[in-house]
ZAVOVEX-575401 format. One line per 10 residues: number of its first residue (from 1); their letters; for each residue x negated, y negated, z of C-alpha. Coordinates in Angstrom, 1 decimal. Each point is the difference from the previous one (the first is absolute). Layout:
N
NUM) a) X Y Z ~ ...
# end
This chain:
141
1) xxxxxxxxxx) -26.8 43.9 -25.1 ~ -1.8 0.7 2.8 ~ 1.6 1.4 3.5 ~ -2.3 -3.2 2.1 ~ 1.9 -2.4 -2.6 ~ 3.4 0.9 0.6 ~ 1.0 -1.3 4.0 ~ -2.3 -3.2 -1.2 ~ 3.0 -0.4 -3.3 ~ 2.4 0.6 2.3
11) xxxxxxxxxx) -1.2 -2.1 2.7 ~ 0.0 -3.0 -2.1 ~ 3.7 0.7 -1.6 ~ 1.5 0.1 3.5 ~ -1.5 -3.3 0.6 ~ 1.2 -1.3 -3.0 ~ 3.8 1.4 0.7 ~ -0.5 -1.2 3.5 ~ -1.1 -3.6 -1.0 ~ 3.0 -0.4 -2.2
21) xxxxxxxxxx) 2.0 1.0 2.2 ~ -1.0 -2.8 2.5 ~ 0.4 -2.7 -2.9 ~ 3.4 1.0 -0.3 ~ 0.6 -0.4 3.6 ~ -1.2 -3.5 -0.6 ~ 2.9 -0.9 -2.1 ~ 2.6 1.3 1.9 ~ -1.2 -2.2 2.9 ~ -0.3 -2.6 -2.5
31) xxxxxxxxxx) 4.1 0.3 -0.7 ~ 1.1 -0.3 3.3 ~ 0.8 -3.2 0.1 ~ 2.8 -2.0 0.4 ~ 0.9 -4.0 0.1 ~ 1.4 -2.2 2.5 ~ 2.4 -2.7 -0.9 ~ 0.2 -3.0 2.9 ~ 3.0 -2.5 -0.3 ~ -2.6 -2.6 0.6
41) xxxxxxxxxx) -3.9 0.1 0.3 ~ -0.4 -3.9 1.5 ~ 1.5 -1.6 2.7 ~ 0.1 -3.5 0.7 ~ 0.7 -0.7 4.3 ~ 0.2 -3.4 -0.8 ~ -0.7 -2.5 2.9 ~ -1.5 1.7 3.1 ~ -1.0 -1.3 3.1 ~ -4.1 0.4 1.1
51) xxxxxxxxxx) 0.1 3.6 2.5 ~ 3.1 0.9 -1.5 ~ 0.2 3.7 -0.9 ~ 2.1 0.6 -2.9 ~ 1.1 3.0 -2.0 ~ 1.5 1.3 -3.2 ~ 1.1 4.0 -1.5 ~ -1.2 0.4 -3.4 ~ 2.6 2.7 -1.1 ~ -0.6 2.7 -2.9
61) xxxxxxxxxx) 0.9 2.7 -2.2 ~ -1.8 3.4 -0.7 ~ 0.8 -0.4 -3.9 ~ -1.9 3.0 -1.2 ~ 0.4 4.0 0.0 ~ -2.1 1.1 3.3 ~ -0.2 -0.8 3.8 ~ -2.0 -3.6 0.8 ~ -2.4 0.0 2.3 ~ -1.4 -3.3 1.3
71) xxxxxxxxxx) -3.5 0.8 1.0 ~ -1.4 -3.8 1.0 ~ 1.7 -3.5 0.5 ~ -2.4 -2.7 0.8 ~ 0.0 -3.4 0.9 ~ -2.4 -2.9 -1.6 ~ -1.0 -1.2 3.4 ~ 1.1 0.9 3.5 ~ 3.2 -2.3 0.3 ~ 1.3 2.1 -2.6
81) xxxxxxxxxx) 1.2 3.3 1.6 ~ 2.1 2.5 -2.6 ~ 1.8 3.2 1.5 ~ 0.8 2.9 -2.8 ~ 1.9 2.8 -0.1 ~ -2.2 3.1 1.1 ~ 2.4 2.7 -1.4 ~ 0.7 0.6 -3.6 ~ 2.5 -1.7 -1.9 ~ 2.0 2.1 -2.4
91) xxxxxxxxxx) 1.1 -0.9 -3.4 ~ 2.9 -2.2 0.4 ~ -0.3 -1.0 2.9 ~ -0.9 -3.4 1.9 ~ -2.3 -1.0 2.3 ~ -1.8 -3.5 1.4 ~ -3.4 -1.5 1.1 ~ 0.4 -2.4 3.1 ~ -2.5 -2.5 -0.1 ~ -0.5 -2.3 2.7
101) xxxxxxxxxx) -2.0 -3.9 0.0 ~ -1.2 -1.3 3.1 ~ -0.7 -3.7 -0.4 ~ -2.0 -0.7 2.7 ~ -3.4 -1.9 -1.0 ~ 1.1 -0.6 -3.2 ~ 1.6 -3.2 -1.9 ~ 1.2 -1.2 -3.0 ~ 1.2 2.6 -3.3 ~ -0.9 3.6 1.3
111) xxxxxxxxxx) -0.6 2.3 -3.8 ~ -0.5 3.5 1.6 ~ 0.4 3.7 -1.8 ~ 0.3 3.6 1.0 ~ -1.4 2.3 -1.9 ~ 1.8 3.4 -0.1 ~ -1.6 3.5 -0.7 ~ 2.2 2.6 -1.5 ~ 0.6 3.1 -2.6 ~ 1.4 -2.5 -2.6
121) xxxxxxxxxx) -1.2 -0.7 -3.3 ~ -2.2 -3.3 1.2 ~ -1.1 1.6 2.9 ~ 0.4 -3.7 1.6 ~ 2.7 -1.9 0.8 ~ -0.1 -4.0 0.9 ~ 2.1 -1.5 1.6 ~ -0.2 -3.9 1.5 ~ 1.0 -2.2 2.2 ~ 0.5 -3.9 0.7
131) xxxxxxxxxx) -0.1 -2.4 2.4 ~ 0.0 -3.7 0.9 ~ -1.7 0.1 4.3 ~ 0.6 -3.4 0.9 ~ -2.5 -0.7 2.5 ~ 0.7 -0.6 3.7 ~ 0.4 -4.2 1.1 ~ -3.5 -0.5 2.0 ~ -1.9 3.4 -0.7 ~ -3.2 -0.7 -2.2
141) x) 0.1 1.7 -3.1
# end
């Protein structure tokens, strides 16, 4: 074999090492995931008064075998504010999204959602709400 030929070989067997390597970092990224198990993902406020600002806790469980994190919580539309835990959640333990509705400018049923971000399996987690705004006497709709 010639002496040129030999860093070239072994040029393209540390890139091959290296690239498998990388792979298998892949999948242990992959398996760190976990799942979160809420006592309830909808929640009906019933009967709300128009401007009203109402709220709810949607509570949960870290269920798998690593730390949660909850990277994003996001509202369908501006009256629909979530707040998330920012630290992790070990296995085991509890936690809860606070997710507050203002009614003002709105009327009649309310379907809104938060979508959640986390390390679990889905990667998304929806949760909704309800309401009925009934509308201010002698404000036009």
């Amino acid at each position: 074999m010639d002496k040129k030929a030999i860093p070239t070989l072994l040029f393209f067997v540390l890139i091959t090492i290296f690239s498998c390597k990388k792979s298998s970092n892949v999948l242990d990224r992959d398996s760190a995931v976990t799942d979160m198990n809420f006592s309830e993902k909808m929640h009906d406020f019933g009967s709300v008064n128009q401007g009203d600002k109402v709220g709810t806790e949607f509570e949960f469980t870290n269920s798998g075998n690593v730390d949660l994190i909850i990277t994003d919580a996001v509202g369908s539309c501006g009256c629909t504010v979530p707040e998330f835990p920012k630290n992790a959640i070990k296995p085991g333990e509890n936690g809860s999204i606070k997710v507050l509705f203002n009614s003002t400018n709105r009327s009649g049923i309310q379907n809104k959602s938060v979508t959640i971000t986390a390390n679990t399996t889905k990667g998304t987690e929806i949760l909704n709400i309800k309401a009925n705004v009934i509308p201010r006497i002698g404000i036009a709709q």
